[in-house]
Structures are given as structure tokens and as C-alpha cells.
N, C-alpha and C positions, 0 to 999 in steps of 0.2 A: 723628805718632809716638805711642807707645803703651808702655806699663813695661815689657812685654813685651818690647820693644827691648832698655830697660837691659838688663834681667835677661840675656837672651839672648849681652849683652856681657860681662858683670859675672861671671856665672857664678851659682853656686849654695852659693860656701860660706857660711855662716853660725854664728855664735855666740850660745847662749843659757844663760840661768840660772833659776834655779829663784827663786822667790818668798821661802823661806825661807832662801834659802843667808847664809851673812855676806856685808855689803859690801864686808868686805875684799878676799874670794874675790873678788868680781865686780871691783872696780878692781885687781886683781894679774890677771886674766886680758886686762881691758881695756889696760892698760901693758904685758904681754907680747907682745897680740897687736896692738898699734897699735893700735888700734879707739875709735870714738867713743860705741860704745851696744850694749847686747846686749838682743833681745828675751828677755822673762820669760815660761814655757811652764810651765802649770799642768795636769795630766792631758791632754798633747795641745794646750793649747786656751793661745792669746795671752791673756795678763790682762795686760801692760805694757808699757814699755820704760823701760832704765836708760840715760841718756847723761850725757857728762861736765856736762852743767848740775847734772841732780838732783844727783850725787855732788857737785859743787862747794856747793851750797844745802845738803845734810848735813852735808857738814865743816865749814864752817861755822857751821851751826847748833851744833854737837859742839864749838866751840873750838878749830878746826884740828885735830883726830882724825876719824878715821874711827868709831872707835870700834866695839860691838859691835852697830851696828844691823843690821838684816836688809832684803836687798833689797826687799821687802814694804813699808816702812815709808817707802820714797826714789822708790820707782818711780813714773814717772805711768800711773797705772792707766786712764786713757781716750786711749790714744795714737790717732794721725791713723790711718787705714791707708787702702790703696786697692788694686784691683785689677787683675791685670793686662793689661786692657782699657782702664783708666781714660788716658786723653789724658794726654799729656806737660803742656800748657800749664795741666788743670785741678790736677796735681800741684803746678803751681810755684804755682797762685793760692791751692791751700791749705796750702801750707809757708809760704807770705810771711804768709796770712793767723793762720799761727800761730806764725809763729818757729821750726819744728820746721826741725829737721838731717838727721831721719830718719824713716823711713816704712816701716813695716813692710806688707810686697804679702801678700795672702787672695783666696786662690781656695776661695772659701767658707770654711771653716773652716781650709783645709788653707795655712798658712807658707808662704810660695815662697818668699821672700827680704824684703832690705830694701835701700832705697834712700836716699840720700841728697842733699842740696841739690846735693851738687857732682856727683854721676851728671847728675840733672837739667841743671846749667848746662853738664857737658859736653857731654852730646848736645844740646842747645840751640846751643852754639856751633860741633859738629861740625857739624851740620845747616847753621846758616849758611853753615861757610863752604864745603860744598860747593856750597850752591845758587850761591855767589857764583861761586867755579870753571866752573860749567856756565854760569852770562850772562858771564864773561870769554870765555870757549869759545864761548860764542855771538857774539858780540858781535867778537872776531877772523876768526872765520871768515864774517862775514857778504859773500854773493856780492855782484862789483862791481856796481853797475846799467848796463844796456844804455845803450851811446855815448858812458861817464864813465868814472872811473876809482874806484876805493873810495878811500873816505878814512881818512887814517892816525890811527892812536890815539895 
């Protein structure tokens, strides 16, 4: 499987913010709209992502405000990304290998979307458990052998 899948499940909407917008903005739109991380788009072009860790590591840092810093200042500017070609199994070897929750997909330059640990372990375990489905299904219907009779499961 391939991100392409996700994507192709997941859909297409996405939220982002600007570099210099306030932090505030970006977690009152992140809390409104459920969301764990909005990619940062600078003239077109990906320069970050903000998710709820950064924001948490700011407040923090801030004395439990948010205060008036600028997404610029909180975002991690060299996020994972992959494309949408890139294998389902090497996405999950490099979220683990980074901790990351989300994954912003680049088909060259151009945004498609963004993915997250739990797209990933969905279709992970969707996969399973069809495959499992189809060897019950096989494994049920397997014909009797000639002069015996099939054995029950």
C-alpha cells in the first residue's frame, strides 16, 4: 500500500497557517477545528508544521500562556514529509523513527495533504484484517479431498 491509498480515503481537506500569523490564531483554529497540526505555507511553498507538542513546548516555555509569539518562532521547520508513492510500511518506520504524528505528503513541491500515525495504523489494520477475512474464506471453503470427508473447523 502506498499514501496514495490514505489520501485517496482521507480526502483532500486540509488546514494551514502562515508563518507569521500569532499562535494564538493557529491554536483557536486548531481547538475549533479538532485538529492536531496545521501545515505552515510560505509563498506556496511548505517551510513547517505546527502540532499540538510544539504549541505545548511554547506554553510552556511562556509560563502557561500562549502569549504573543508567532507561529514562526514554535514550528518545526524541518518536518518529515513523504510522497505519495512512498510505501505505507516505510511511513510508519519513519514516524516511529521520529516520534512525528504527522506527515505532511509532496508531490514535488505541490501539498497533497497530510497524514497521520493513526491514517497509517488504520490502514495497517484495515489491511490485516482483511487479509485475515479472505484465509478464513479460504480456509472454510477449502474442497473435501477425494474418499474423505473435509474436516471441521
Amino acid at each position: 500500500m502506498k499514501v496514495s491509498d490514505i489520501l485517496r480515503v482521507k480526502g483532500n481537506t486540509l488546514f494551514t497557517v502562515s508563518p507569521d500569523q500569532p499562535l494564538a490564531d493557529a491554536v483557536t483554529t486548531m481547538a475549533e477545528r479538532d485538529i492536531g497540526s496545521l501545515v505552515v505555507i510560505e509563498f506556496d511553498d511548505l517551510v513547517g508544521m505546527l502540532t499540538f507538542r510544539e504549541v505545548i513546548q511554547a506554553i510552556t516555555r511562556n509560563g502557561g500562556s500562549v502569549g504573543t509569539s508567532l507561529v514562526r518562532s514554535v514550528m518545526d521547520d524541518a518536518p518529515l514529509t513523504c510522497t505519495p508513492a512512498t510505501e505505507i510500511d516505510e511511513v510508519r518506520r519513519m514516524m516511529l523513527g521520529r516520534h512525528a504524528r504527522y506527515m505532511p505528503v509532496l508531490n514535488g513541491r505541490q501539498l497533497m495533504g497530510v497524514i497521520s500515525f493513526y491514517d497509517v495504523a488504520k490502514t495497517v489494520v484495515d489491511a490485516q484484517d482483511f487479509e485475515n477475512r479472505m484465509l478464513k474464506a479460504y480456509i472454510r471453503d477449502w474442497p473435501a479431498e477425494e474418499g474423505g470427508q473435509a474436516q471441521a473447523s
